[in-house]
N, C-alpha and C positions, 0 to 999 in steps of 0.2 A: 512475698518479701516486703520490709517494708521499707518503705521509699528512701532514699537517699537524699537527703537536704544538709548543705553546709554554707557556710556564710563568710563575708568580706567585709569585717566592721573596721576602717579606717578612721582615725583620727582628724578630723578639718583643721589642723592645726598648721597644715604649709600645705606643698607638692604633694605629690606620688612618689615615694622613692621605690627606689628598684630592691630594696626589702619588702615593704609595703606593694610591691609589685608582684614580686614573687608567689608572697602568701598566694595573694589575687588567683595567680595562673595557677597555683596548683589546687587549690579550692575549685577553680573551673576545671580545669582538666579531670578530676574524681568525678566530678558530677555528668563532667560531659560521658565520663568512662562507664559508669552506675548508672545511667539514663534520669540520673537526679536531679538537684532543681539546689541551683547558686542563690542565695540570698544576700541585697546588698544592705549594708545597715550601717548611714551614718552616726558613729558615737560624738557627736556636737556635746556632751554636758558640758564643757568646758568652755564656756561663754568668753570666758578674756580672754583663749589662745583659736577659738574658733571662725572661721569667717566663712562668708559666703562666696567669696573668689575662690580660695582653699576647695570648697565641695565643687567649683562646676571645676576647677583645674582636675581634680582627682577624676570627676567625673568623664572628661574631657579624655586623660588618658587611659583610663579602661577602656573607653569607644574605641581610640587609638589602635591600641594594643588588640583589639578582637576578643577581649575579654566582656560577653553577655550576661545579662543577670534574669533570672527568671521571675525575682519581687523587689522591689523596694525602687528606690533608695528610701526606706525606714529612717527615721531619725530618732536617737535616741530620747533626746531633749521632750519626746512628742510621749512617753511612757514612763518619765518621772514618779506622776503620782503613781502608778504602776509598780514600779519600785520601791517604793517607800508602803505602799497597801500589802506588797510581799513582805516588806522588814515588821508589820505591824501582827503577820499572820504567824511571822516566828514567835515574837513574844506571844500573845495570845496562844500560841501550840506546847508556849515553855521551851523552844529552844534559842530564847535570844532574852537578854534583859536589857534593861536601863541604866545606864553607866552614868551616876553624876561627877566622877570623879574629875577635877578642873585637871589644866596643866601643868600648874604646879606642883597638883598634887602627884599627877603621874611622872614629874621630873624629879619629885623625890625620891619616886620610888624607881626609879633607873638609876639615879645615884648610890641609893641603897644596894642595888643588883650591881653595881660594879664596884662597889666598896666589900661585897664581900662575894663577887668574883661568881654570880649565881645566874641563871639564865635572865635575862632583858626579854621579859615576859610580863604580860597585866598579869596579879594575882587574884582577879577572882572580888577585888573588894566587896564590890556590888553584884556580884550573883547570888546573893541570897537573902537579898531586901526583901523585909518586909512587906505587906503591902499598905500597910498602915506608914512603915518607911517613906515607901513613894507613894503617896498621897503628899508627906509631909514634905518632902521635899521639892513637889511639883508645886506646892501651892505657896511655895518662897518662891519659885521662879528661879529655880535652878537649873542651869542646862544639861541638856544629856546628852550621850550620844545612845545610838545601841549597838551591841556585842551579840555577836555569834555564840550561844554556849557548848562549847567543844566538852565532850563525852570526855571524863575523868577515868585514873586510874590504865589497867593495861588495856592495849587496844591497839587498832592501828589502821589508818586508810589506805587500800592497798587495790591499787587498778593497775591495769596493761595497757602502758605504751603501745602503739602499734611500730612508733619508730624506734622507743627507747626502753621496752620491753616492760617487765613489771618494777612499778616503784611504790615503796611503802615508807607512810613516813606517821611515824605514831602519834599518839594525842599529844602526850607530855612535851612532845615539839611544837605543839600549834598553839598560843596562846588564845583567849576568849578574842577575838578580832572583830574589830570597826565595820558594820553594814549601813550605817548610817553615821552621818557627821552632827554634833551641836546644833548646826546651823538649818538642820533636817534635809541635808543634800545626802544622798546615798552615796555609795563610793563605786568604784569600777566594780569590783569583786561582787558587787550584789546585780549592779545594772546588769552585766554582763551576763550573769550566770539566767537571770530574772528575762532576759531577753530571747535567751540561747532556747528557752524554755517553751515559751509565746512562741517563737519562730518554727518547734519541731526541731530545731538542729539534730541530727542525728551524729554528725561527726564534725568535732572541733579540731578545724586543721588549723595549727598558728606556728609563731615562732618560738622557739627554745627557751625566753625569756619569759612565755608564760606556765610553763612549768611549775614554777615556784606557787601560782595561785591555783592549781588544778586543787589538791586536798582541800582547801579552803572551797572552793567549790562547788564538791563532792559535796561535802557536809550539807552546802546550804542544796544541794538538789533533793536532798536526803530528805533531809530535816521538811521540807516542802512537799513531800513525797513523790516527785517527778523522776522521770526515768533520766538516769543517767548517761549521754554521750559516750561514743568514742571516741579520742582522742589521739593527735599525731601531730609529734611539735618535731616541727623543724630545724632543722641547724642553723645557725647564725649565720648573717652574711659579715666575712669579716675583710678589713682591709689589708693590705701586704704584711700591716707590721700586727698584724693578729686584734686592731680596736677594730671595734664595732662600728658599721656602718650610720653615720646619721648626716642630718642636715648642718648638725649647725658644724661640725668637723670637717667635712667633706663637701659642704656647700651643692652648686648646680649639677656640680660631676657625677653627683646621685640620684641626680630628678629622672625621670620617665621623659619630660617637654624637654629636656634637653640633648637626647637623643633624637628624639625626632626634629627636633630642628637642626641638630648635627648631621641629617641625613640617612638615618636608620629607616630600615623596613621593619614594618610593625614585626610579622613574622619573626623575621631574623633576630629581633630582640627580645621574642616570647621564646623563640628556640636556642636563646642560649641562655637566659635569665631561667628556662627551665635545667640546664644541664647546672646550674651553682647548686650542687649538696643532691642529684640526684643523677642516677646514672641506669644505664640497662645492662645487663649481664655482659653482650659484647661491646659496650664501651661504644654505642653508636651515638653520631653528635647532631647529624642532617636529618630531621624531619619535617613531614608534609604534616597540616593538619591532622588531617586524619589516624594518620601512623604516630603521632606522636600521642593523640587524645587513646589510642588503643595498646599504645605501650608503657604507659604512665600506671602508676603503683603506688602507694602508699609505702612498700614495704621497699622500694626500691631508693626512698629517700637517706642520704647518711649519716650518720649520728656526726662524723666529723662536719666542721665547721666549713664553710663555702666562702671560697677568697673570692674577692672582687679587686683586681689591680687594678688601683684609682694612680692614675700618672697625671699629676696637676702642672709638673714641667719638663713633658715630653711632646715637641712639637709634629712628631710622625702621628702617634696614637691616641694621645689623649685620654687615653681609656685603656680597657684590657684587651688586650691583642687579640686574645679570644673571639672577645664582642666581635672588633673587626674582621676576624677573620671568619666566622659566622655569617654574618652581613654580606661579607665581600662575596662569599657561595654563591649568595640567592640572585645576589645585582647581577653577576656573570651569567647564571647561568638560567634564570624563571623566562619565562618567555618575554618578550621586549614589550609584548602589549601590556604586562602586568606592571612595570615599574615604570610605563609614560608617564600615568597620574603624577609617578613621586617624581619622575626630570622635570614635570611639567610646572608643578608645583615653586620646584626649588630655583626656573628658569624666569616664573614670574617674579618670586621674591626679590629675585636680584634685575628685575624690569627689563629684562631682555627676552622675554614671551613673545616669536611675534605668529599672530593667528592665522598666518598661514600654515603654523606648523601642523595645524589640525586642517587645513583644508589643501590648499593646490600643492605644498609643501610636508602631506604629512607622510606619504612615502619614504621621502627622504629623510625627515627628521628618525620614524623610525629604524634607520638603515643605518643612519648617521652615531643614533645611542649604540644601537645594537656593534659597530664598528667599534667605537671606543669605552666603550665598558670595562672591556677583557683588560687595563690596568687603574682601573680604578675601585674605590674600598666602599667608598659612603656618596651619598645621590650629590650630597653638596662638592664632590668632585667633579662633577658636569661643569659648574658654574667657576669654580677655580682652575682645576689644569683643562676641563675643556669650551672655556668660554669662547674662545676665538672662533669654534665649530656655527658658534649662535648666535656672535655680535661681532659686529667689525672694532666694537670698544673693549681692547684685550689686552693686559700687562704682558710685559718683555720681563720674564724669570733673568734678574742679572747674570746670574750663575750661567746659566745658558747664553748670554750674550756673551759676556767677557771669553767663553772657551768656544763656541760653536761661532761666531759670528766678528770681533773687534780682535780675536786671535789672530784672522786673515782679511788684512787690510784689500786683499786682492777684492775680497766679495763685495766692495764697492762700486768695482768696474763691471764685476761678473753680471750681478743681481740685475743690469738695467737687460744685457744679454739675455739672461735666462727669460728677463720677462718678455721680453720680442719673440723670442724662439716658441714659448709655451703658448700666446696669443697667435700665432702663426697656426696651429695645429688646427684643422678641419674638424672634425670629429675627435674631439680630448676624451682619451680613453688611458687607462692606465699602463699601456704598451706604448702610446706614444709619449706619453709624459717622460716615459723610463726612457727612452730612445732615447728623448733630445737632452734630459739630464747628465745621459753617462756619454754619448757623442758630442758634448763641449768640454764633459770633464779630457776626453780622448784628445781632444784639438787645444788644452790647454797642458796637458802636460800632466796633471795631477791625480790621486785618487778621487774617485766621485762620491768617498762620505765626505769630503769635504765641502761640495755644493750639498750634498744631502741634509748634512746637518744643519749649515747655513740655511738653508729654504724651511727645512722643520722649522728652527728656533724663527726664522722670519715670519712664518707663516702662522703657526700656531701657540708661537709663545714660549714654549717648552721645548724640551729637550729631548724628551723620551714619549714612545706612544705608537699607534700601530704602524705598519708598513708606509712609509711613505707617501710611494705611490696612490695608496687607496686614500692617505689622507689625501690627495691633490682632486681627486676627485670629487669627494664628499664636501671640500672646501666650495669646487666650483673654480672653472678655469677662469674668470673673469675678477674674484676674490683673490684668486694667487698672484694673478698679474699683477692687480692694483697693489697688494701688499708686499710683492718683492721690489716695485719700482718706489716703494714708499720707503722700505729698509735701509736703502743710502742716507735716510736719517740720521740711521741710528750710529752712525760712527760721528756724527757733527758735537 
C-alpha cells in the first residue's frame, strides 16, 4: 500500500489557534493511525503579515501539544521559483495563458456582468492570443498575469469527499482563474496545490473553508499530470453565536499559549480539541494516547459545524466548560507523578518554588497535590485556591472571611486557644488534631463547623477543599499554630 503522508501548512501570520490546532491533531492522529508520516510546511509567502516570532510561537505549541512532525518545517517562501516554473509548465502544456487585461479593464467588465445580471466571471478575453499578439504586447511592457485554462463547454469536476461525500461542480462555474499575479507572485491556489505535490501528500486534511478551492485544484493537479489526493475538510470551528473562530474576533481566548499558560495539560487539550466536530460511535470523550490515535477515523469526523464556547465574561470558566471539564479528568485522576512537572512549573512562575519540594520535601509535596487536586479544574488552581499549601504569602478570599471568620467575633479569643491546644499535641496526627478541635468546640457550647470553618478560612485562605483535618496535617502543626495566632488580625 502506499504510504500515507499528510501535512500541517500553517500560516505565520500570529498564534496557533485552536482551529489551526485542530487541523494539526487530526492530520497527526491519521498518520499516527496509517503508520504515515505528518509533514510540517510553513506557508510564509506573505512577507507583510509573516514573522519569525509567529513560526517559533506555532512551533512552540505543536511541541506543547505532543503534536510530531516527521519532515519539515518546509517553508514555503524557500519554493517560489518552484511555483512560478509549475505556472510556466501550464502555459508551455497550453493549459494556462497570459492575461494582459489591466484592472480596469476587468472592472468593466464586472460592471458589465452586473448591469446585465450575468455570471462575475473572466470571459476568456485573452485565451486565445495570438502568439504574434504576445509577442506584441510583451515587448510594450504590459503586465500579465496567468489564468488557469478551465475546459469549455459540458463537463464537470467531480471527486469524493471522504467527510462530505461526492461534490461536482462543473466548468461553466469556474471561471479561467489567477496562478500567478502581475507582479509574478503566485497565488495560494497554485503554491499550495504545487506543494502538496513536491511533498507526496497523499491526503489533504484541512478545514471546510477550503472546499471552495478543491476543483480549482484538481484541474491544476490534472493539467500537471500528477496524481490526485484524497481529500477530507473538516467542519468549522464555530463560536456560540454560529461566527467563525478567528484571532482578530475572539482574540487570546483562541490561542493554543493561552491555555497552557491558563493551566491546561497538553493531553487534555488534544483530547477535547479532538472531540470538536468528531465523535466515535459510543459518544466516548476520555482518551489515552494510544486509544485515541486507534479510534480516530476520518470518516468519523461531522459535517456539522464544531462550537467552541468562548466566554470572554465568565469569571468561573473562561472557556468552554467542556475544555474544563476534560482537563479537570486528567488533573484528578493521572498519576500525581505525571502533573508535578505542570504544579511545578505553575509554583515557579508565581515564585513560590521551594527546592526542597524536589528534595527533603518532595514526599510531601507529592501527597500534598495529590490531597488537594480532587477540587480543583486547571494547574494554575495550585497557585490561587491552593497557595497557602506552598507559601506562607497567601490571600484571605473576603467572601470567606466576612461569613466563616468576622461573622463570629468569638474566634478572636478562640484562635489564640485553638493554637495552644494544637501546639500542645506530641505527635500531630489527624485524630488528634480532630480531638482537640471538637473537645473545645464541646467546652464552648457550640457546633464545631464553626471552629472548623474558621481554622480552614484562617489557615488556607478559602472556604472550601478537602477534609480538614488532613488539611492540618499537610499544612504542618507549626504552620497552623503560627497562622491561627496570626488570624486575630484579621478582625483589626
Amino acid at each position: 500500500m502506499e504510504e500515507v503522508r499528510t501535512r500541517f501548512p500553517p500560516s505565520p501570520s500570529g498564534y496557533l489557534h485552536i482551529g489551526g490546532a485542530r487541523t494539526a491533531i487530526f492530520n497527526w492522529l491519521f498518520a499516527q493511525k496509517t503508520g504515515g508520516k505528518l509533514i510540517l510546511r510553513i506557508e510564509d509567502t506573505d512577507a507583510e503579515r509573516s514573522s519569525e516570532e509567529s513560526i517559533q510561537g506555532i512551533i512552540e505549541s505543536l511541541k506543547w501539544l505532543g503534536i510530531t512532525w516527521d519532515e519539515g518545517p518546509y517553508f514555503q517562501s524557500q519554493f517560489i521559483d518552484e511555483h512560478v516554473a509549475a505556472a510556466q509548465k501550464l502555459v508551455e502544456l497550453g493549459h494556462a495563458y497570459k492575461c494582459f487585461c489591466t484592472k480596469d479593464e476587468l472592472e468593466l467588465k464586472r460592471e458589465e456582468a452586473r448591469r446585465t445580471k450575468s455570471a462575475l466571471q473572466y470571459d476568456g478575453t485573452c485565451r486565445n492570443l495570438t502568439p504574434d499578439e504576445i509577442r506584441e504586447k510583451e515587448a510594450a511592457g504590459t503586465p500579465h498575469t496567468i489564468r488557469l485554462k478551465v475546459p469549455r463547454g459540458e463537463g464537470s469536476i467531480l471527486f469524493e469527499d471522504i467527510v462530505y461525500g461526492f461534490i461536482e461542480k462543473k466548468y461553466e462555474d469556474i471561471e479561467d482563474f489567477v496562478v500567478v499575479r502581475s507582479n509574478g507572485r503566485p497565488l495560494y491556489v497554485l503554491s499550495n496545490a504545487v506543494d502538496d505535490m513536491r511533498d507526496r501528500i497523499t491526503h489533504v486534511i484541512r478545514g471546510q473553508d477550503g472546499l471552495a478551492n478543491t476543483p480549482k485544484q484538481i484541474l491544476i493537479y490534472k493539467a500537471l499530470g500528477a496524481p490526485i489526493p484524497k481529500f477530507a475538510h473538516m467542519s468549522l470551528t464555530l463560536d456560540p453565536k454560529k461566527a467563525k473562530i478567528s484571532k482578530r474576533t475572539h482574540g487570546e481566548l483562541v490561542a493554543v499559549h493561552f491555555y497552557r499558560e491558563h493551566g491546561f495539560l497538553p493531553w487534555a487539550f488534544v483530547n477535547y480539541l479532538a472531540l470538536l466536530g468528531w465523535s466515535t460511535p459510543d459518544s466516548r470523550e476520555i482518551f489515552s494516547t494510544e486509544e485515541l490515535i486507534q479510534a480516530f477515523s476520518l470518516e468519523g469526523i461531522s459535517r456539522g459545524n464544531a462550537i467552541f464556547d468562548v466566554r470572554k465574561n465568565d469569571p468561573k470558566f473562561f472557556t468552554d466548560p467542556k475544555a474544563i471539564s476534560v482537563n479537570t479528568h486528567y488533573l484528578r485522576n493521572l498519576p500525581v507523578e505525571e502533573i508535578e512537572p505542570y504544579i511545578r512549573g505553575e509554583l515557579e512562575k508565581a515564585g513560590i518554588w521551594d527546592p526542597e519540594f524536589e528534595g527533603a520535601k518532595h514526599d510531601w509535596f507529592l501527597h500534598t497535590v495529590d490531597l488537594i487536586r480532587s477540587r480543583y479544574h486547571v494547574t494554575s488552581d495550585f497557585v490561587t485556591h491552593g497557595r497557602a499549601y506552598f507559601s506562607d504569602d497567601y490571600p484571605i478570599d473576603p467572601k470567606a472571611l466576612k461569613k466563616n471568620i468576622l461573622k463570629h467575633e468569638e474566634l478572636k479569643a478562640w484562635f489564640p486557644i485553638l493554637a495552644d491546644r494544637l501546639n500542645a499535641i506530641e505527635t500531630f496526627s489527624i485524630e488528634e488534631a480532630e480531638h482537640v478541635i471538637r473537645e473545645l468546640a464541646e467546652e464552648l457550647g457550640i457546633k464545631a463547623g464553626i471552629l472548623i470553618n474558621g481554622i480552614r478560612t484562617a489557615v488556607t485562605g478559602v472556604a472550601k477543599g478537602p477534609g480538614l483535618f488532613d488539611v492540618l496535617i499537610a499544612t504542618g502543626q507549626r504552620r497552623v499554630v503560627e497562622r491561627l495566632r496570626k488570624a486575630v488580625t484579621l478582625f483589626e
